[in-house]
N, C-alpha and C positions, 0 to 999 in steps of 0.2 A: 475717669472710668466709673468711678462710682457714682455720680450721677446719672451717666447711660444706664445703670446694670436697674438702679433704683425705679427708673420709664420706664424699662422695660416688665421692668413685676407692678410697677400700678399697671400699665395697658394689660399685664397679662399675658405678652407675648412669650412662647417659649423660647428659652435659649438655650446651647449649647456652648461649651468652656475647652477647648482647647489646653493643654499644658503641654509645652514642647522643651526640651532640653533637659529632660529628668533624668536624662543618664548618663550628664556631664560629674566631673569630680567636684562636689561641694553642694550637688542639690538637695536641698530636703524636703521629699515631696511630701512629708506627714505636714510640714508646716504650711506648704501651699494648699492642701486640703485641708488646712482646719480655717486658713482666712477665706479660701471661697467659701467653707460653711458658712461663715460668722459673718461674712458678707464684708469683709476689711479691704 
C-alpha cells in the first residue's frame, strides 16, 4: 500500500481514504489518523 499511496502524490493524483469499521469495539480511530498523517 504504501507504495501505491507514495505514485500516487509523485503523479499528484488526488485521493481519497475510506476508514470503515470505526465503530467496531476496539477501534482507535485517533491512531488510524495519526498513521494516515504520517503516511505509515
Amino acid at each position: 500500500m504504501e507504495i501505491l499511496f507514495n505514485t500516487l502524490k509523485a503523479l499528484k493524483i488526488p485521493t481519497i481514504i475510506f476508514i470503515n469499521k470505526v465503530d467496531r469495539v476496539g477501534a482507535n480511530c485517533n491512531k488510524v489518523f495519526k498513521e494516515i498523517k504520517n503516511g505509515v
